[in-house]
C-alpha positions in Angstrom: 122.5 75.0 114.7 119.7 72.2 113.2 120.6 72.0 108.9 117.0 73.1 108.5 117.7 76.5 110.4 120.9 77.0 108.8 119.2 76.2 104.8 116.6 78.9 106.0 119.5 81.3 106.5 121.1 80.3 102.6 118.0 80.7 100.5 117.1 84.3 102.4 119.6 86.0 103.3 121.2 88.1 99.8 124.4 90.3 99.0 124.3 93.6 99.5 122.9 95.8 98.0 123.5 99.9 97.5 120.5 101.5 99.0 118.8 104.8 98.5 116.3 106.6 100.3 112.9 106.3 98.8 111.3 109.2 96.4 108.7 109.1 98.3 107.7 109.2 102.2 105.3 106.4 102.4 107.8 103.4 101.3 107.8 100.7 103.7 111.4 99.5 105.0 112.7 96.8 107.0 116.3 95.9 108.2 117.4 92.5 108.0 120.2 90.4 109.0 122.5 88.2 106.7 124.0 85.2 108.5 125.4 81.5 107.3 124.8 79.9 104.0 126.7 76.3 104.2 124.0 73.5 103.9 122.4 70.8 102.1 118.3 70.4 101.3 119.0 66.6 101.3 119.2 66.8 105.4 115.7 67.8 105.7 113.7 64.6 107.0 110.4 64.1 104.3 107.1 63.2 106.6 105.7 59.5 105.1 102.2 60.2 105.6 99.6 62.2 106.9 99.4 63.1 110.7 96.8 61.7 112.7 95.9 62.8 117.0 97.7 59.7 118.2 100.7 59.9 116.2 103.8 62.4 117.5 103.5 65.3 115.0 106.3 66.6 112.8 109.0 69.0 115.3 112.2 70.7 114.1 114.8 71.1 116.4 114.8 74.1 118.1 116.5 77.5 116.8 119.9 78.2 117.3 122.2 81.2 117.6 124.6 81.5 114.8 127.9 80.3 115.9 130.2 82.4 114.2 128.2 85.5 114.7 128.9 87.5 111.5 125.9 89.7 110.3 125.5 92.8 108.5 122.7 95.2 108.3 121.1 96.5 105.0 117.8 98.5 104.5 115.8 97.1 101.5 112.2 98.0 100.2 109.4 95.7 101.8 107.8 95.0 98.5 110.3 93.6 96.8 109.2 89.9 96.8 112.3 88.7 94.7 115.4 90.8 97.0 113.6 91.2 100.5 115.1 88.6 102.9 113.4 87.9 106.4 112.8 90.1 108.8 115.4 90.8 112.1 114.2 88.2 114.6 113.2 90.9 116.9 111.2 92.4 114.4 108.7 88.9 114.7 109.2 88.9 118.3 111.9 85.7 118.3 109.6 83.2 116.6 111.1 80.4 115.7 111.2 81.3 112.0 112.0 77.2 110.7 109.1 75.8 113.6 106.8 78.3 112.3 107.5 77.8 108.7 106.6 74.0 108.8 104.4 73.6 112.0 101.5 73.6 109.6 103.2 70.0 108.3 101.2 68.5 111.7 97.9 69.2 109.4 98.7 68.7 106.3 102.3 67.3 105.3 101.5 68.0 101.6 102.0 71.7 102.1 105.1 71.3 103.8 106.5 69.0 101.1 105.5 72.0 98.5 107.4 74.4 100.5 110.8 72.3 100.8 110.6 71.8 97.0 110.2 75.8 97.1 113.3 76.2 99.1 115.2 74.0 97.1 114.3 75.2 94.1 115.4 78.9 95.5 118.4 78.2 95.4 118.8 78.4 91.4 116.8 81.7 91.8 118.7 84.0 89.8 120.1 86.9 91.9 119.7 90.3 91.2 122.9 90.6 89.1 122.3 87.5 87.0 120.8 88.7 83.5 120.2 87.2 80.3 121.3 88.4 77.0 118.9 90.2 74.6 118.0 87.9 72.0 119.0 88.7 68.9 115.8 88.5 66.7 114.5 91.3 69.2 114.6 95.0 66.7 114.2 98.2 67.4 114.4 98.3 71.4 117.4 97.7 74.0 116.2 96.3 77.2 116.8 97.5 80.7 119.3 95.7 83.0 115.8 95.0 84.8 114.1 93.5 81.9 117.5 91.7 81.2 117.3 90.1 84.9 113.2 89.3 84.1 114.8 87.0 81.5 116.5 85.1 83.5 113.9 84.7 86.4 111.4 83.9 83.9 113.6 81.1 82.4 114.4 79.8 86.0 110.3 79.7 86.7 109.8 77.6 83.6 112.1 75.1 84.6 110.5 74.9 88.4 106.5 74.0 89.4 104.2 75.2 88.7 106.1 76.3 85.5 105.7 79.7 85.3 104.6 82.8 87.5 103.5 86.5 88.3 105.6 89.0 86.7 104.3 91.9 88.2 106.6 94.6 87.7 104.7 98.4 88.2 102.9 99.2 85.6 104.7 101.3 82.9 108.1 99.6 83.4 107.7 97.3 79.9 106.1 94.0 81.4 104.5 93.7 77.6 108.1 94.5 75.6 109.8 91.7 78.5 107.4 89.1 77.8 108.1 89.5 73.7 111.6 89.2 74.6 111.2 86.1 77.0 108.7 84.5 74.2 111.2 84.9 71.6 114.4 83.7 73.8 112.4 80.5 74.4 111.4 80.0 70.5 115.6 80.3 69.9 116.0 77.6 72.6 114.0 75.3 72.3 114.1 73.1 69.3 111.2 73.6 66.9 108.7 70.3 65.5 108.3 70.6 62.3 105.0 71.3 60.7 103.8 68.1 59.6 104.1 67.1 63.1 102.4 69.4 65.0 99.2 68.9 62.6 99.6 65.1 63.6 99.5 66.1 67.2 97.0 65.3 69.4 96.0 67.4 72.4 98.3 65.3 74.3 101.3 67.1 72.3 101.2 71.0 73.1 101.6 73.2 69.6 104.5 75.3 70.0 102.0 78.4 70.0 101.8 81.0 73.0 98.1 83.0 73.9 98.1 85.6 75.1 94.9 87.0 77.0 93.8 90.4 78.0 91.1 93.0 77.6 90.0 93.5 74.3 91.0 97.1 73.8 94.8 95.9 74.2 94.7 93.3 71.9 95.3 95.9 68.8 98.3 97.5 71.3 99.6 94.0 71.9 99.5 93.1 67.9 101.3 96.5 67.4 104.4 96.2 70.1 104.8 92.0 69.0 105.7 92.9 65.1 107.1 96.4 66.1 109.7 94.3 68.1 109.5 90.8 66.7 109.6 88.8 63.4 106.8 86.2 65.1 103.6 85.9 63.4 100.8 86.8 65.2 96.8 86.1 65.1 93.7 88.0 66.7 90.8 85.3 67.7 88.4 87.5 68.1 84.9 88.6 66.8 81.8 87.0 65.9 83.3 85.3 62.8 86.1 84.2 64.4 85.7 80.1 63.9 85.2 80.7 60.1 88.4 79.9 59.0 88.6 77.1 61.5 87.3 73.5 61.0 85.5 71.6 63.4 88.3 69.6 64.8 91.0 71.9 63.1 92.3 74.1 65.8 95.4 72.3 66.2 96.3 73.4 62.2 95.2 76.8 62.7 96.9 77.9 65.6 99.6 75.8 65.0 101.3 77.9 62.7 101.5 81.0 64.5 103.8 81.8 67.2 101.3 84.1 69.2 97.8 84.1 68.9 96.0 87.1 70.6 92.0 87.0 72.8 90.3 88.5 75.4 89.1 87.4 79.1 85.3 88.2 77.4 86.1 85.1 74.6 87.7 82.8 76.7 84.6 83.1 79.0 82.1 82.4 75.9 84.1 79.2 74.8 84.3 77.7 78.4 81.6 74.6 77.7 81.8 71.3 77.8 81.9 70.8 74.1 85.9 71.7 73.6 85.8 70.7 69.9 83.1 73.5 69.1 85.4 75.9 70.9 88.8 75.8 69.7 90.3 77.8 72.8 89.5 74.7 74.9 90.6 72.0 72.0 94.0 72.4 71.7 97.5 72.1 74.5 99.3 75.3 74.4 102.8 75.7 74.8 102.3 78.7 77.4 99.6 80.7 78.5 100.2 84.5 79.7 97.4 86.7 81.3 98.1 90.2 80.7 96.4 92.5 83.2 95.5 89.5 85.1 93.9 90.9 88.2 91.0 90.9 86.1 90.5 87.1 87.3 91.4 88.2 91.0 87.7 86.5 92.3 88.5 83.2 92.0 84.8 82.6 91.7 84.0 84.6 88.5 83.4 82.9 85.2 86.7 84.2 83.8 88.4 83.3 86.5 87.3 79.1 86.1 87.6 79.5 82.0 91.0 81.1 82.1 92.3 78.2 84.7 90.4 75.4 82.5 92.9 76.4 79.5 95.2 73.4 78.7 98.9 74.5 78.9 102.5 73.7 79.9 103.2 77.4 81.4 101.1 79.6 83.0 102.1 83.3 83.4 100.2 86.6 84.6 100.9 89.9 83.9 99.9 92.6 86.3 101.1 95.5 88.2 98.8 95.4 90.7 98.3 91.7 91.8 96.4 92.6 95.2 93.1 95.0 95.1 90.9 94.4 97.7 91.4 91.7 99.6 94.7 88.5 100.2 92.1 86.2 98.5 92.9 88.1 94.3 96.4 86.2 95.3 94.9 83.0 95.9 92.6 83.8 92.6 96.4 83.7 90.7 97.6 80.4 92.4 94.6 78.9 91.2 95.4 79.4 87.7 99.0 78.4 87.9 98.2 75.1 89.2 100.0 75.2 92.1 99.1 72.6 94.2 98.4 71.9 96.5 97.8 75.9 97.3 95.5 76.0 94.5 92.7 74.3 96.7 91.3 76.6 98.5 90.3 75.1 101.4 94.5 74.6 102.0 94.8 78.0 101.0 92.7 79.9 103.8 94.7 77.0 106.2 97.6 78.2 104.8 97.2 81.7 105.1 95.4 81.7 108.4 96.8 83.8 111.2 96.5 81.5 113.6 99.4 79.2 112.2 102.0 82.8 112.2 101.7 82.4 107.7 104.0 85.7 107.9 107.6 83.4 106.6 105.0 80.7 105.1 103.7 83.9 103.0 107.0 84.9 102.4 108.5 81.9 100.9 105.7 81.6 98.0 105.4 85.4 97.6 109.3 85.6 96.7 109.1 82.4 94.9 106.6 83.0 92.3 106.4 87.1 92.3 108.9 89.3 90.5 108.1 92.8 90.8 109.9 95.4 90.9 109.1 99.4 91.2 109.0 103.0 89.7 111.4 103.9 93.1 113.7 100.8 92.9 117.6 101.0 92.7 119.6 98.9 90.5 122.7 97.4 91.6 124.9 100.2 90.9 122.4 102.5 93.0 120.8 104.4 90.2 117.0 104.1 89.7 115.9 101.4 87.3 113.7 103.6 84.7 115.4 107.4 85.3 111.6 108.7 85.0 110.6 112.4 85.9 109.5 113.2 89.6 105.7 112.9 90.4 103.4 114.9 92.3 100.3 114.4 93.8 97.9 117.0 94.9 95.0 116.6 97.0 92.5 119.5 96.3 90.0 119.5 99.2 87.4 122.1 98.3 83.6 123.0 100.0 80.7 122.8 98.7 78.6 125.8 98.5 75.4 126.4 100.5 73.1 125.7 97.9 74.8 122.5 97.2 75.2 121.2 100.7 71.3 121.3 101.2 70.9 119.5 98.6 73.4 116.7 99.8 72.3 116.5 103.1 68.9 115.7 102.0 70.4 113.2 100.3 72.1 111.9 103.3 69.2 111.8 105.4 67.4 109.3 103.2 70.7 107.2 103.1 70.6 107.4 107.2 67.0 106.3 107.0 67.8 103.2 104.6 70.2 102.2 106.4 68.5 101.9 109.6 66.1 100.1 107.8 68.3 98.0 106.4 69.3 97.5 110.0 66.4 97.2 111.0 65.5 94.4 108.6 68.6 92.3 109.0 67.7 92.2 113.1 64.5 91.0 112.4 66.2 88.6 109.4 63.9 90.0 107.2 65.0 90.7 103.4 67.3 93.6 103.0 67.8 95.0 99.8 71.4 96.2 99.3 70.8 98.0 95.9 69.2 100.8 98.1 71.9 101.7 100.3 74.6 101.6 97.5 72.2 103.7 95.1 72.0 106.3 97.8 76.0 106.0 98.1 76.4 106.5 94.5 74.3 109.4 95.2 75.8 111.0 97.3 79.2 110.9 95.5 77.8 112.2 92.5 76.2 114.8 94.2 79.8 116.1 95.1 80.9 116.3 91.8 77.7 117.7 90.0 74.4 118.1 90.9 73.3 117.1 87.3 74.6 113.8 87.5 71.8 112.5 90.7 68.7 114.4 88.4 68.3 111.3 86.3 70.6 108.6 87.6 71.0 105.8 85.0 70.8 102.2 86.3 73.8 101.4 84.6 75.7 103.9 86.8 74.5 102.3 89.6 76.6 99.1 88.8 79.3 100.8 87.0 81.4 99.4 90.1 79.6 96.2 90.8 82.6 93.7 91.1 84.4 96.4 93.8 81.1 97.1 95.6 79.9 93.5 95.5 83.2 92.6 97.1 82.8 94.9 99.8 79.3 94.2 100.6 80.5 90.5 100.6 82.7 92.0 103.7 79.1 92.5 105.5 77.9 88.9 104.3 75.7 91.0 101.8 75.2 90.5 98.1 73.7 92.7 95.2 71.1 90.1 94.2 68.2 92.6 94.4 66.2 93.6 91.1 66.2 96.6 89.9 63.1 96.5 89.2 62.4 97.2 92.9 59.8 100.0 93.0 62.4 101.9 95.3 65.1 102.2 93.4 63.1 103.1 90.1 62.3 106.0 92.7 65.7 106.3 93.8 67.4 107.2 90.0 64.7 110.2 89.3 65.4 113.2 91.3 62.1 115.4 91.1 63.7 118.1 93.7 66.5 118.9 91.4 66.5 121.2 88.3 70.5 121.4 87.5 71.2 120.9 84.1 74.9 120.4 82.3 75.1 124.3 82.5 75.5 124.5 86.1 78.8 125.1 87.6 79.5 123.0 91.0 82.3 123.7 93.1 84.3 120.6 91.5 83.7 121.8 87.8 84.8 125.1 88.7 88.2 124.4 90.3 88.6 121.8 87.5 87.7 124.7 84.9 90.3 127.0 86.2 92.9 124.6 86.4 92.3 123.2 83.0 92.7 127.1 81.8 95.9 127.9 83.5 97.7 124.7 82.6 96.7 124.6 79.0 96.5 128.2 77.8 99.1 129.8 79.6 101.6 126.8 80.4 100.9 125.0 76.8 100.9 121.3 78.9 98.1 118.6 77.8 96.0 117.2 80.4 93.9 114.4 81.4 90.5 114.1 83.1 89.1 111.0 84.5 86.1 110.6 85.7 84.1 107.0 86.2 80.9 108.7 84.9 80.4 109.2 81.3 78.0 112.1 82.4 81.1 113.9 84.0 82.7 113.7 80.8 80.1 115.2 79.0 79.2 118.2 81.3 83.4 119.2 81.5 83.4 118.8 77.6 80.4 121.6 77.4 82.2 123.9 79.7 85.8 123.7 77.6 84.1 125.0 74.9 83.5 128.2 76.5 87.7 128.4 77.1 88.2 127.5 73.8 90.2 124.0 74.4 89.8 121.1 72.4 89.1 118.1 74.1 89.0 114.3 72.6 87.2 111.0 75.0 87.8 107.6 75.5 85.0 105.8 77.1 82.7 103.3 76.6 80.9 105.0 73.8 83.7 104.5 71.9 84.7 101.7 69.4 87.7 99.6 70.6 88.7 100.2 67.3 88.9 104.1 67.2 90.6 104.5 70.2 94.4 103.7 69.0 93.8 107.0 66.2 92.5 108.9 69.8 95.5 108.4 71.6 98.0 108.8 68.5 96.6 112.0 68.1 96.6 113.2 71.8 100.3 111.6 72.3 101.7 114.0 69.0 103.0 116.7 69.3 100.3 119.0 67.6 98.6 121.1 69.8 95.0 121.0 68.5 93.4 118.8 70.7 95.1 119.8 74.3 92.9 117.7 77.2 91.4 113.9 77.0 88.4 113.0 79.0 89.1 109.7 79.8 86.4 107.0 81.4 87.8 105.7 84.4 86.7 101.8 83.3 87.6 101.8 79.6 90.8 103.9 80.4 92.1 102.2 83.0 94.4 99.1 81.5 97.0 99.3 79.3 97.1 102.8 77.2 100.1 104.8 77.0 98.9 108.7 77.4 103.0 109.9 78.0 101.6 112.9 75.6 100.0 114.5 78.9 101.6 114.7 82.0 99.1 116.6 84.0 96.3 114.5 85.3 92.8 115.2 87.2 90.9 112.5 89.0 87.1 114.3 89.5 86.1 111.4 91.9 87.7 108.8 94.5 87.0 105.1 93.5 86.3 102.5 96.0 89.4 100.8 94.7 92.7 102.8 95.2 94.2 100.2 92.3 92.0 102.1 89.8 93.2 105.2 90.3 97.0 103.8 90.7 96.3 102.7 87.0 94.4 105.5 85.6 97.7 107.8 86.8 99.9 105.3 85.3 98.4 106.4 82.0 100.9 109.2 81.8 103.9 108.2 84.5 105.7 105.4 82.7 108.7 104.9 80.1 108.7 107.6 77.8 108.0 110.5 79.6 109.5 113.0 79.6 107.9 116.0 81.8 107.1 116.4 85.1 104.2 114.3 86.2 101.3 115.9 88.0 98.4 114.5 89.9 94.9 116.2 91.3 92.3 114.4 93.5 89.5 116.7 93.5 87.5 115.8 96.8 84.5 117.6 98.8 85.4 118.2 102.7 82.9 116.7 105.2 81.0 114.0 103.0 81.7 110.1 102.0 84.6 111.3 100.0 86.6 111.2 103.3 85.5 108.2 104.0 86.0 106.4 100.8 89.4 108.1 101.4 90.5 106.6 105.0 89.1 103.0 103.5 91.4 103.4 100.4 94.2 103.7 102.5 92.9 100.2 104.5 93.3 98.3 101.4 96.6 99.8 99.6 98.1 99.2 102.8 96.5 95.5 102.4 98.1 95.1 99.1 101.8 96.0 100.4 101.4 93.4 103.1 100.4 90.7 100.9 102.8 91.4 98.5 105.4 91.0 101.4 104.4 88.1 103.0 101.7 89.3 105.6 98.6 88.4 105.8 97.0 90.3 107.9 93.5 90.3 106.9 91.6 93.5 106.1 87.7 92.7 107.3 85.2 95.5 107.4 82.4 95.4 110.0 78.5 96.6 109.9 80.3 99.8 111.9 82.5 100.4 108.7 79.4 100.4 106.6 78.0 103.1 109.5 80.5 105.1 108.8 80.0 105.6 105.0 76.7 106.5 105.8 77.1 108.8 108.7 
């Protein structure tokens, strides 16, 4: 057997492992084989320069069967980047797993140079087992044997490039109370400059200070949990008098002295200029960087995206539990702001990641080199569940509409069939096609399933309440939401002159809503949770509670970032006064704990599955302590169905990335067709 083949075998075949079945019916399994694990990284031969057409290109030897002929068989979850080993080779078909994994060195040498150093530095990978003390100076919590192992696998990625990583552990599993502990194990390690020092620095010298970025309504939660846990001071840049106590030129002396300091994606996007010493973000070196909910930067083209990679650091981390939401592309978006060359380029990247050159083991070897996550349904080593959280249900409620409704949504659906066929039409004939049109009448047309209300007077805000989602998946048709709203069409299109429903009408949805709300709360004494990505919705199920006597607080947009702590302390007591929260699907989404509710309706499907996955993680994580239970409220026979079949498209895209495949997820005009049949 070649030494290259047989270091393949060390660094991915593991111990075993006890194994469970899953919770749940949909987790994805493979079986894999574990075979030899004596060799030496120094054997593999190091190309010189780039290959040219005349020049022999780059070969390994060709596979060979393992003499001695020992395996075993183990069955592991799929998505478990850090513990899931190659697949069987019949499972790829016998490819050549070492020829494929470098072939792509005959292009471009530098990526095969970054995926030996990979290899080699898997071999310090901490396994499974390995964990790192708690430190000391961490109060009032005892970690997990999983956050204990996040430790160590953090410490391993600081000492490896690109110096740092994804820790993207499901969401409610304590990604926020790990990274305290990781910040605070690194501030006991690593010997401390003293303070006349660090004012002397220049940018050169990074300030022993850590940032820590995320949306703006977590930045109060993240000053909480950092001195609920920790003795490290902490500062909030934020607002529009932030730079008052900051000198030009002084950013170094302010930040300096704090051990975190606390902003928001929207901030960091304001500072990125060119003038760095007007915007002290941008002025100083920081010791580390972390991202919390960092798919928000998943288009690598967005504003925040290109600020939050300009940042001048020596680590680079990102938070998320949900790394992949529409398309293998929000992975590259993540690379790019570690640094990692030369993966960080995108032109290498879609090289990389092209199916052409079999990326499946490529894929592999950087998804379990710089991902840690771990699940809800994951066993630990002694074959007990990581977080013993209670079961989960979700239940789809497919309901009809009624007569008077359905005429009113097929008249809708009719003009959407016409646009379109304009739209067809128009793009034949490469004439201008205006996009905003057939996504108004889409909109439409799922509002109209929840409330006929809601498409009366359609706000124009509404109509890009999902603009980054949509705009990605018109960018699958080569389309883009660059049309005015001004258009005389869709000022048309938001005013409704046919319909004369007002918040007092009660639509199929409202009332199947209505009567679950009742039984769960009055007669079973359990909170509840309604989310809805219309404000609107809110409103009309608020009027209608009234008339059952239940209490009902809101969290959306309307709400000051400030306020909304005292909303969700009072919802999470134990007081019954105030037994359901309406909750807007965007300003609810990331990072509140709702554990005092455990039943939770979702009136609408989103075009991203991920939003939903996080609004329902509002109530399923540590800390629970009932039964969870989830409703999907959707219409039979209308683009509900639809958006439901395409949902199932991308989370089925976001386990294959997240494994190693890249099988690419492209829509087609005839998916686009089929939303507005």
């Amino acid at each position: 057997m070649s030494s290259n083949q047989l270091k393949l075998d060390q660094i991915w075949n593991r111990p075993e492992l006890p194994s469970k079945p899953a919770l749940f019916s949909n987790t994805n399994e493979i079986k894999t084989s574990i075979g030899n694990k004596d060799v030496k990284l120094s054997l593999f031969p190091m190309p010189t320069a780039r290959w040219r057409p005349n020049q022999r290109p780059f070969v390994l030897p060709p596979q060979t069967i393992n003499p001695n002929g020992t395996s075993s068989m183990r069955t592991i979850q799929l998505i478990d980047p850090i513990i899931t080993p190659m697949p069987t080779m019949s499972s790829l078909k016998h490819i050549q797993t070492t020829q494929n994994l470098f072939s792509i060195g005959k292009r471009m040498p530098e990526i095969e140079i970054a995926l030996k150093q990979l290899i080699a530095n898997m071999e310090k990978c901490p396994r499974p087992e390995e964990e790192l003390p708690q430190p000391l100076s961490l109060r009032n919590v005892t970690l997990h044997g999983y956050q204990r192992h996040a430790l160590a696998w953090m410490e391993w990625r600081e000492s490896n490039p690109p110096f740092g990583g994804i820790l993207a552990d499901d969401m409610g599993l304590g990604k926020t109370v790990t990274t305290i502990a990781f910040l605070q194990l690194r501030m006991n390690s690593i010997k401390q400059e003293s303070i006349e020092q660090i004012f002397d620095s220049s940018k050169n010298r990074a300030i022993p200070t850590t940032l820590v970025i995320c949306p703006a309504t977590l930045m109060s939660h993240w000053e909480s949990e950092i001195t609920k846990y920790s003795r490290m001071r902490c500062f909030i840049y934020h607002g529009s008098s932030r730079k008052k106590d900051i000198p030009v030129g002084g950013a170094v002396r302010a930040f300096g002295q704090y051990c975190v300091v606390l902003t928001s994606y929207e901030l960091v996007r304001a500072e990125h200029t060119c003038d760095e010493i007007k915007n002290p973000l941008f002025s100083v070196k920081w010791q580390r960087i972390v991202l919390d909910e960092a798919h928000r930067i998943r288009s690598h083209k967005s504003q925040t995206a290109q600020a939050c990679s300009s940042l001048d650091t020596i680590y680079r981390w990102a938070l998320t539990g949900t790394p992949i939401h529409n398309k293998a592309d929000d992975f590259y978006s993540l690379l790019h702001f570690l640094h990692y060359s030369p993966f960080n380029i995108y032109s290498t990247w879609k090289l990389f990641s092209s199916n052409q050159y079999k990326s499946i083991e490529r894929m592999k070897t950087i998804v379990r080199s710089l991902i840690l996550r771990r699940t809800k349904t994951d066993y630990d080593l002694n074959g007990k569940l990581l977080v013993p959280l209670p079961s989960k249900q979700i239940e789809n409620l497919w309901l009809t509409l009624t007569d008077e409704e359905l005429k009113h949504y097929q008249r809708i659906k009719m003009e959407m069939t016409d646009a379109y066929k304009l739209f067809i039409h128009n793009r034949r004939e490469k004439k201008k096609t205006n996009t905003v049109v057939l996504f108004t009448l889409m909109l439409k047309l799922r509002q109209a399933c929840n409330h006929l209300s809601l498409v009366k007077n359609l706000s124009t805000d509404e109509v890009f309440d999902d603009k980054d989602d949509v705009a990605l998946e018109l960018s699958m048709f080569k389309l883009d939401l660059n049309d005015t709203l001004n258009d005389k069409n869709i000022q048309s299109l938001t005013k409704d002159t046919e319909l004369q429903y007002d918040i007092t009408f009660l639509s199929t949805k409202l009332n199947c809503l209505l009567k679950k709300l009742n039984l769960i709360v009055n007669q079973q004494g359990e909170k509840c949770i309604v989310v809805s990505s219309w404000v609107g919705m809110l409103n009309i199920v608020r009027h209608h509670l009234k008339q059952y006597h239940i209490r009902s607080l809101t969290i959306s947009g309307e709400i000051k970032i400030a306020d909304r702590q005292a909303v969700v302390q009072a919802f999470n007591s134990d007081e019954k006064k105030y037994m359901v929260l309406l909750l807007s699907l965007k300003a609810g989404g990331e990072g509140l704990n709702l554990v005092g509710g455990n039943h939770l309706f979702l009136c609408e499907l989103s075009y991203n599955p991920q939003n939903e996955q996080q609004a329902c993680d509002r109530i399923y994580r540590i800390g629970q302590r009932r039964d969870v239970h989830i409703y999907r409220l959707m219409i039979k026979n209308t683009i509900e169905e639809r958006i439901s079949n395409l949902q199932e498209q991308k989370l089925k895209l976001a386990g294959d990335v997240l494994a190693g495949c890249v099988d690419r997820f492209s829509l087609k005009l005839e998916d686009i067709a089929y939303l507005c049949s």
